[in-house]
N, C-alpha and C positions, 0 to 999 in steps of 0.2 A: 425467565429466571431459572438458573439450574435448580436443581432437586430432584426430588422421587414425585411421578403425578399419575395420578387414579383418573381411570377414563370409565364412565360407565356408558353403557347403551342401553338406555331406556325404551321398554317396549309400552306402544301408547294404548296396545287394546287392554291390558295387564295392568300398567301402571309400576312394573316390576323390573330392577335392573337384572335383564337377564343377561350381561356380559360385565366381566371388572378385567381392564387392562391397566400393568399397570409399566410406566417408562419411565426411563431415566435419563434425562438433560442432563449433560456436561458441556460447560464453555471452554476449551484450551485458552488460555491467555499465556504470556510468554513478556514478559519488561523490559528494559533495555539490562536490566541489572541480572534477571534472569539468561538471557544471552550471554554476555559477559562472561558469567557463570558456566555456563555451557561449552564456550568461544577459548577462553585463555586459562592459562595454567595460573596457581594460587598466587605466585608472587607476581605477575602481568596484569594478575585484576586488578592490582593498590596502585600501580604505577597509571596515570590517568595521560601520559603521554602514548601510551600503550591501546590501552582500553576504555580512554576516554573516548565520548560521542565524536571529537572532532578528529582523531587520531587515526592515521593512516601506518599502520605499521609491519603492512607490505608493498608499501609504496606506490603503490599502483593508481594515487588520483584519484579512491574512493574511502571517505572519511566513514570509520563503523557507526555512526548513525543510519547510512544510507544502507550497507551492508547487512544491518538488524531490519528496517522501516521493509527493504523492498525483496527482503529474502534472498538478496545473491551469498555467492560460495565465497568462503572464507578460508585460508587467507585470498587467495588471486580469483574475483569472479569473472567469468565467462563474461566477452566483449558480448556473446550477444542475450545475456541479461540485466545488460544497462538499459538507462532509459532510451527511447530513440524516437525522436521528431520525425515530423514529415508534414507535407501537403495533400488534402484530399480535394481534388480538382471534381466539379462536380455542376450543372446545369445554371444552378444557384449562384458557382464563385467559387473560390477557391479557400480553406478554410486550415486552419494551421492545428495539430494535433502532437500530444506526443505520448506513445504507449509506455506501460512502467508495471515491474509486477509490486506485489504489497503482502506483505507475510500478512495472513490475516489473523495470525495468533497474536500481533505487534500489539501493545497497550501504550497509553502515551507516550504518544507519537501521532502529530498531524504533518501531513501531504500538501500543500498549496500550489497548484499550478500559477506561476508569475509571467507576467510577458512584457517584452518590453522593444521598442522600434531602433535601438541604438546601442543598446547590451550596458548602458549606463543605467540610463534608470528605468526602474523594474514597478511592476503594479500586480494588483492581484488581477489577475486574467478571468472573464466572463466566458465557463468551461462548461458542459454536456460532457458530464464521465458515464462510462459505458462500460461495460463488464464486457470483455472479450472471451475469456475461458478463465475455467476454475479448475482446482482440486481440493485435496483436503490441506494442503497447507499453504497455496498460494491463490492469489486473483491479477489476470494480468487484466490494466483495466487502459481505455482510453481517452483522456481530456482531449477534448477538442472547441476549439472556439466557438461562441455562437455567430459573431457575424461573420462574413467573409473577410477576407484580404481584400483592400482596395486596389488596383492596377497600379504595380508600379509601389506598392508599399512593402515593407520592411516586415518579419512579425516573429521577435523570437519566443520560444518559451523556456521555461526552466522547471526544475520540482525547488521549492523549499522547506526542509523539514524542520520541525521543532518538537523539542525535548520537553514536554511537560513536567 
């Protein structure tokens, strides 16, 4: 919980706190309304073809939901801060992943990894996410399947994000 928090260190032969430290917790959080805020100029924020969550308004085939949830550059993000699939071939089998970064200052806003054998229809995906690397304002993380790929089988994934 953020605040201000007192630590003491108790000596046991005394019974005396002979140290007081004391810290301060800060959580950054950061909204999608907050972004917005930050992102577009005043008259761009009311226009929700603009600035809305599903609105793409550098055309570039990434709707500012995704732009806020997973930290890329605004207006035009970097191809290689998209998400990006792959296969990890491994003794086991072969197992289907896809890495994605995640602003971790993001507030509602959930992540879903979905998979599907046909690109029609889609299911919530049985995923092992794994923290790859950090900073202080990002985490690039990795879903990946828990069972293998069967021989010969199909296995996409996707991210889906929602706007709480």
């Amino acid at each position: 919980e953020p605040g201000t928090w007192w630590i003491g260190v108790n000596n046991w032969d005394t019974g005396r706190i002979d140290y007081r430290i004391s810290a301060e917790l800060s959580i950054d959080v950061l909204t999608y309304e907050d972004w917005v805020a930050n992102v577009f100029e005043p008259d761009a924020r009311e226009d929700p073809a603009v600035s809305g969550p599903e609105a793409d308004p550098g055309e570039y085939g990434v709707p500012n939901l995704l732009r806020y949830a997973l930290a890329l550059d605004f207006p035009s993000p970097g191809h290689g801060d998209l998400p990006r699939a792959g296969v990890r071939e491994t003794d086991d089998g072969s197992y289907s992943y896809i890495e994605y970064g995640e602003r971790r200052a993001a507030t509602g806003v959930t992540v879903t990894v979905e998979t599907s054998q046909d690109l029609l229809d889609w299911e919530i995906a049985d995923v092992a996410v794994e923290t790859i690397s950090e900073d202080a304002g990002t985490r690039i993380v990795r879903a990946e399947t828990v069972e293998p790929i069967d021989p010969g089988e199909r296995r996409f994934l996707r991210l889906r994000l929602t706007l709480e």
